[in-house]
C-alpha positions in Angstrom: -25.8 131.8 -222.3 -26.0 129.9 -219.4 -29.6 129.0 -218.2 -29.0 128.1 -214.7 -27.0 131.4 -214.0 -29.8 133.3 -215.5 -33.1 131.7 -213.7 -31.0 132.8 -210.6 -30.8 136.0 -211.4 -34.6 136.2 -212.4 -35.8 134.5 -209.3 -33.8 136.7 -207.3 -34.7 139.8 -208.9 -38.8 138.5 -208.5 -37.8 138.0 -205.2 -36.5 141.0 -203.7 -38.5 143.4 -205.8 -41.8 141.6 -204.5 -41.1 142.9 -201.4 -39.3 145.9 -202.2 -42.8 147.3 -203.4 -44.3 147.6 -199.8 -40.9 148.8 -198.2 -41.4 151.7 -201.0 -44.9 152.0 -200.0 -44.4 152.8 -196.9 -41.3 154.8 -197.0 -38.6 152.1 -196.1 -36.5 152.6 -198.5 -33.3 153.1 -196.8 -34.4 150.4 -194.2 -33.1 147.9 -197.3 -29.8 149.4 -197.0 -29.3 149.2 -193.4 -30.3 145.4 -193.5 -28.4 144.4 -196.2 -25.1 145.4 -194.5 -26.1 144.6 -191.0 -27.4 140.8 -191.4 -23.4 140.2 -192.1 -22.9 140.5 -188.2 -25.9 138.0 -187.7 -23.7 135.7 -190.4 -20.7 136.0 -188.4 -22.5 135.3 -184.9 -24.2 132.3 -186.3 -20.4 131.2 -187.8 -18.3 131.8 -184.4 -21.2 129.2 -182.8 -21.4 126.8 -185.0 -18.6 127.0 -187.5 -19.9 125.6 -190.7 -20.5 128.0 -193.7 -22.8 125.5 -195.0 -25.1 125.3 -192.0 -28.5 126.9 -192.0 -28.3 128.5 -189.1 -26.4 131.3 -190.9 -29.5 132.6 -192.2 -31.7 132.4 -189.4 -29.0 134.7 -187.6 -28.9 137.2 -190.6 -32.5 137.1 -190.7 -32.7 138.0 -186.7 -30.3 140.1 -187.2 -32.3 142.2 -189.6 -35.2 142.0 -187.3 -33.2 143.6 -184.5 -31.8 146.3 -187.1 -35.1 147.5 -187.9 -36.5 147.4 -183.8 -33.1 149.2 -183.1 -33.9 151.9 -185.1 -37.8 152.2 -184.0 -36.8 152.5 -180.8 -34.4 155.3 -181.7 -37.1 156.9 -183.4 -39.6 156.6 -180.4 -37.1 158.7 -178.3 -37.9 161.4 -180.2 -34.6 162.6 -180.0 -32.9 161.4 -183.4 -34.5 161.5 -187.1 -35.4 158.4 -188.7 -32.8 158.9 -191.4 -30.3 159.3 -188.4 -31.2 156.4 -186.6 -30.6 154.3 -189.7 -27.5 155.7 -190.3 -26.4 155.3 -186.7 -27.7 151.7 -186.7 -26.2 150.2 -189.8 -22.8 151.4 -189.3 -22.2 150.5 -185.6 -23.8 146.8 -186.7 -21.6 147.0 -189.9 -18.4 148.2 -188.3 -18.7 145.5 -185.9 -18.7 142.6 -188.5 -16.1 144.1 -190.5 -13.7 144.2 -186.9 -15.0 140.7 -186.0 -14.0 139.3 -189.3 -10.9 141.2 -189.6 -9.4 140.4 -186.6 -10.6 136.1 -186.1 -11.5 134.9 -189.5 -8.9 136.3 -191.7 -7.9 132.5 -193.3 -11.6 131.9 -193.4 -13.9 132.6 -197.1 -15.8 134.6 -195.3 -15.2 137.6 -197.4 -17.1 141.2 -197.3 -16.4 141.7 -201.1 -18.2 138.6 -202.1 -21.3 139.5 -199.8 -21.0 142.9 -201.3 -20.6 142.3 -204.7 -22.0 138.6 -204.8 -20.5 135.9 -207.3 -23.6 135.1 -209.9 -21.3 133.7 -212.3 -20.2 130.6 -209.7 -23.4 129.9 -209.0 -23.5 126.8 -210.8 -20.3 125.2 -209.1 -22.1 125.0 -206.1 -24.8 122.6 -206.7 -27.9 121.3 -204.7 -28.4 117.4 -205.1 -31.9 115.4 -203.9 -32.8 112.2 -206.0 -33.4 113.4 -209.2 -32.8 117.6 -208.5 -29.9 119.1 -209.6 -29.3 122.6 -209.2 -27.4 125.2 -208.4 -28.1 126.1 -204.5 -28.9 129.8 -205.0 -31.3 128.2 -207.8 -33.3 126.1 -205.0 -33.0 128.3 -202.3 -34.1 131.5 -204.4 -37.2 129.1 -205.2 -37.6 128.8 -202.1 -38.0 132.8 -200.8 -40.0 133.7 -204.0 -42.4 130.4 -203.0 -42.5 131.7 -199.6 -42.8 135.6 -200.5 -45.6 134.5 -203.2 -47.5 132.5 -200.4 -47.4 135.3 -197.8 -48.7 137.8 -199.6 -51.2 136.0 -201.0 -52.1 135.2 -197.3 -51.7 138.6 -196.4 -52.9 140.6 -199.4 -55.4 143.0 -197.5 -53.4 143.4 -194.3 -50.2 144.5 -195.8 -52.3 146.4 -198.2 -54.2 148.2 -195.4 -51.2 148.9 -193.4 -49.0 150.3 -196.3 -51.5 153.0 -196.9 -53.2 153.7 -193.3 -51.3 152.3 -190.3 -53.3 153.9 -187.9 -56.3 152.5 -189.8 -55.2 148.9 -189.9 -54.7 149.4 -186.2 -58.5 150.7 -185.6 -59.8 148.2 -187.5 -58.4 145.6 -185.3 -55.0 144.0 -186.9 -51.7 144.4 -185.7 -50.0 146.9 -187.8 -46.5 145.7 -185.4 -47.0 142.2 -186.2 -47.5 142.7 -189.8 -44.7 145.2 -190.4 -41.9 142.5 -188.4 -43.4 139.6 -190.7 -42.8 142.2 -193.2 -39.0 142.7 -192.4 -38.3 139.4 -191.5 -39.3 139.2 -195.4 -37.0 141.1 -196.2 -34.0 140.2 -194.1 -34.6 136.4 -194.9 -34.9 137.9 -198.9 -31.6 139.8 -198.7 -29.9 137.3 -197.0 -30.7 134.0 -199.0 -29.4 136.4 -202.2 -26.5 137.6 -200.8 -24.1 134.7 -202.2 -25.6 135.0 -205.1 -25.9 138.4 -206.2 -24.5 140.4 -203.3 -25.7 143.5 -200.9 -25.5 146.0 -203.7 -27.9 144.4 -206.4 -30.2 143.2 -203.6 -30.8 147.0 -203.0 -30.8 147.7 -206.6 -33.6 144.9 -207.0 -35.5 146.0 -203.9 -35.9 149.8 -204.5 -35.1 150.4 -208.5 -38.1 147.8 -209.9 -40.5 149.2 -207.4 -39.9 153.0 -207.8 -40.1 152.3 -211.7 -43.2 151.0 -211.9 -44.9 153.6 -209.6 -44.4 156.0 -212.6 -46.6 154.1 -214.6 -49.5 152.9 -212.6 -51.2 153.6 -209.0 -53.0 150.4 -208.2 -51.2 148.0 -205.8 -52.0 144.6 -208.1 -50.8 146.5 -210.9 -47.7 147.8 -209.6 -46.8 144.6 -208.2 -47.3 142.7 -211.6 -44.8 145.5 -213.6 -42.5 145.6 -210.7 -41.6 142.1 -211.4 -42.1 142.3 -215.0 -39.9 145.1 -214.8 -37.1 143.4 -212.4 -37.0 140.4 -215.1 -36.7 142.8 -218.1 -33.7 144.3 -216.1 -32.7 141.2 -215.2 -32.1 139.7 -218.8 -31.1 143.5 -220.5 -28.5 142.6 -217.6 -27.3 139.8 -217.8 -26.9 139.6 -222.1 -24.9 142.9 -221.2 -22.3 141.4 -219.1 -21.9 138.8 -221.4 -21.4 141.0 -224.3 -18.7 143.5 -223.1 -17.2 141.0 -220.3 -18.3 142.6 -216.8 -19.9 141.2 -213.7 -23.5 140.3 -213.9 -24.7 141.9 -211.1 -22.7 145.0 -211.6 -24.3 145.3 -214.8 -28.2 144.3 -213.7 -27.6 147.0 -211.5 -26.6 149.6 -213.8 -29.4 148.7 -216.2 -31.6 148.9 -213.3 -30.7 152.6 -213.0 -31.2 153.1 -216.4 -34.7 151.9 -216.6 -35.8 154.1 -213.8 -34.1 157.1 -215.5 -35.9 156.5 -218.6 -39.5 155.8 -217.0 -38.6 159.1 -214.7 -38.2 161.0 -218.1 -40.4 159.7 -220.2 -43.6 157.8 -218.1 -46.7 159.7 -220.3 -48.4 161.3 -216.7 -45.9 161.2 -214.1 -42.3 161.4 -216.0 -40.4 164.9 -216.4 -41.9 165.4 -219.9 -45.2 163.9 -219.0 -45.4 166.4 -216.4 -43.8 169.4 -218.5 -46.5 168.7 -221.2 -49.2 168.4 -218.7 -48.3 171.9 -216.7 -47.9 173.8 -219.9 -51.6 172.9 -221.0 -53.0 173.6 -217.9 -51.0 176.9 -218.1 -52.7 177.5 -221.6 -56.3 176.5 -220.6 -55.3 179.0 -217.7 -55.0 181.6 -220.3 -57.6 181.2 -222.6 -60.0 181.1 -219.8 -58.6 184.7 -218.5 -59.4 186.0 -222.0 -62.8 184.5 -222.3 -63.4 186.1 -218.9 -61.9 189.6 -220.5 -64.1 189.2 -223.0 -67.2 188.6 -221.0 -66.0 191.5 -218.9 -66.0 194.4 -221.7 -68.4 192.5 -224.3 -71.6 195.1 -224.5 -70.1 197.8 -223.4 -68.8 201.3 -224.1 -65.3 200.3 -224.1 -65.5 197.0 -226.4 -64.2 198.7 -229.3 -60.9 199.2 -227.8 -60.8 196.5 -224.7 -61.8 194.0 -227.6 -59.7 195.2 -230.8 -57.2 192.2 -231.7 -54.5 194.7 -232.7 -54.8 196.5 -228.7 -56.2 193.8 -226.8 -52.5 192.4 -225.4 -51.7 196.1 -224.1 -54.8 196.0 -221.8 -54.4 192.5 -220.7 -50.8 193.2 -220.4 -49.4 190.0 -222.4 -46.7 189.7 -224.9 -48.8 190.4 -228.1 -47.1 186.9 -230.1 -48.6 184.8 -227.3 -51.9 186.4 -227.1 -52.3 185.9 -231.2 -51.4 182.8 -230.7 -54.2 181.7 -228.0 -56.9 184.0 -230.3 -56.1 181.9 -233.2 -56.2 178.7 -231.8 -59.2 179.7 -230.1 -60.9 181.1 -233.5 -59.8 177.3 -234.9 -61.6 175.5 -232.2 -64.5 177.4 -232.6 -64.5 179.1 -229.0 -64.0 182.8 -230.6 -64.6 184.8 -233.2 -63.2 187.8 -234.9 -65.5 190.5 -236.8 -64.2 193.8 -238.1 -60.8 193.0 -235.5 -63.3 192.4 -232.4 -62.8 189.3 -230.6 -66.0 187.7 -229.1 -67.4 184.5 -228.2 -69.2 181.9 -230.4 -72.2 179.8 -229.5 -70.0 176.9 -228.3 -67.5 179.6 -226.5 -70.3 181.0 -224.3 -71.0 177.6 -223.2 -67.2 177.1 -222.7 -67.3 180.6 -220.2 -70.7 179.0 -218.5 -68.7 175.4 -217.8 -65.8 177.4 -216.2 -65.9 176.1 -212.6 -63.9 179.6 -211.0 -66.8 181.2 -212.5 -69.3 178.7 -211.3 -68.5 179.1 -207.9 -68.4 183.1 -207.8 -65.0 183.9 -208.2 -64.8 186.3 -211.1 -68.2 187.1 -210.9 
């Protein structure tokens, strides 16, 4: 195992999933798609001016360039004329297209490949090497440092702003911030994110790492601190799961980091105790049960004391007049009896003590409804 590839991948995965949590707050989602394929035509505009790979002002025109994506496609969106899903899609491929021609047609002998911004090379990492006195590492290692620093600083700076405008824009706005400056600082975030992990890790795990940890973790908590915390705990888990993976059957790291990303929302989604599929399942057939047995409290209540009890009440009759499969009915009676909430004398159902305080507690019957 090689250390140096690894703290990449984890720093980079901390990274983008930091700020892939507001972008999911607020419904951005896609927005990460858009900018990680069109901050390639801000790479090859900085390149045709200054022609150095190496030169830093390759990321500050990626990072404008995602900048001008996302105001693009807000003024698309003000027209009123085109959906926002539209005006991404519009957006990113016209950026995108023009990239892929420009690099097509003048840089064909230069490494300035769309596979490897695509698909990233984590495994080289550690050829290309950062040196400074005493430092020696990998140059994804220092400058993936450097964005998580950055992203850790800013948000600690910014806690309550981007807080109050992920959940209430307009409010932010009343209260007397600048939900527009907040939201560019934002995406320039995220554009300056994507691009300083593109060599490293590509365009397709920087999506997987922006949207998969977030929506993951969403299952299994509300509060922003939280969900911030077990977004990055869960990027890191993926991370690692990942990266031993690709190691062990001999595929690409970030291929696999991204696959087990997948996995680990599909298996949250399923299983999360309140909010997965079965979580759910469970939950809406109780409340479907409680539904139930509070009809047939109310039945009783209805034809208890009456001229009619003997037959509106009798166990063996009772599912004929309340028109319910006679199994299921049994089976709510006798769980009922256990719990204490009914009793059963001479084959007439009726309430217990604790039953009749059940039927008071009942807030439909509170408020008037069956009464």
């Amino acid at each position: 195992m090689n250390v140096e590839i690894l703290m990449v991948a984890l720093l980079t995965a901390m990274s983008t999933s930091l700020v892939g949590v507001f972008l999911v707050l607020r419904r951005l989602s896609m927005l990460t798609d858009a900018i990680s394929h069109t901050v390639l035509l801000g790479i090859v505009i900085a390149f045709m001016v200054v022609g150095d790979m190496t030169s830093p002002f390759l990321v500050i025109g990626a990072t404008v360039m995602g900048v001008v994506t996302v105001y693009l496609i807000e003024m698309l969106i003000k027209t009123r004329r085109v959906k926002e899903d539209a005006s991404i899609g519009v957006v990113f491929t016209f950026l995108f297209s023009i990239s892929v021609i420009i690099i097509s047609t003048r840089f064909r002998h230069v490494h300035l490949d769309i596979n490897m911004v695509l698909l990233g090379n984590l495994e080289f990492v550690i050829f290309d090497r950062f040196q400074w006195l005493f430092i020696d590492v990998p140059t994804s290692l220092f400058i993936m440092g450097l964005v998580f620093v950055l992203n850790i600083t800013l948000l600690g700076l910014f806690y309550k702003e981007m807080k109050l405008v992920s959940f209430d824009y307009a409010l932010a706005g009343t209260l007397g911030f600048s939900p527009l400056i907040i939201h560019y600082v934002m995406m320039t975030l995220v554009s300056l994110t994507a691009v300083a992990a593109f060599n490293a890790v590509g365009a397709i795990l920087v999506i997987a790492l922006m949207i998969g940890p977030p929506i993951t973790a969403l299952f299994l908590t509300k509060t922003l601190f939280k969900t911030i915390l077990l977004t990055m705990g869960i990027a890191v888990f993926n991370s690692v799961i990942g990266y031993q993976l690709s190691r062990m059957m001999d595929v690409t790291i970030s291929g696999m980091i991204a696959s087990v990303t997948l996995l680990t929302f599909v298996i949250v989604m399923v299983f999360a105790r309140k909010k997965g599929l079965i979580g759910r399942f469970v939950h809406l057939r109780k409340q479907k049960e409680a539904i139930a047995f509070a009809t047939i409290l109310v039945h009783i209540k209805n034809h208890e004391d009456t001229e009619t009890a003997h037959v509106e009440l009798d166990r063996e009759t009772m599912h004929a007049h309340m028109q319910w499969r006679k199994e299921y009915l049994d089976k709510l009676l006798e769980k009922g009896r256990k719990n204490g909430y009914l009793k059963i004398d001479s084959g007439i159902v009726g309430l217990t003590e604790k039953g009749e305080s059940y039927y008071r507690r009942l807030s439909f019957v509170k408020r008037g409804v069956l009464e």
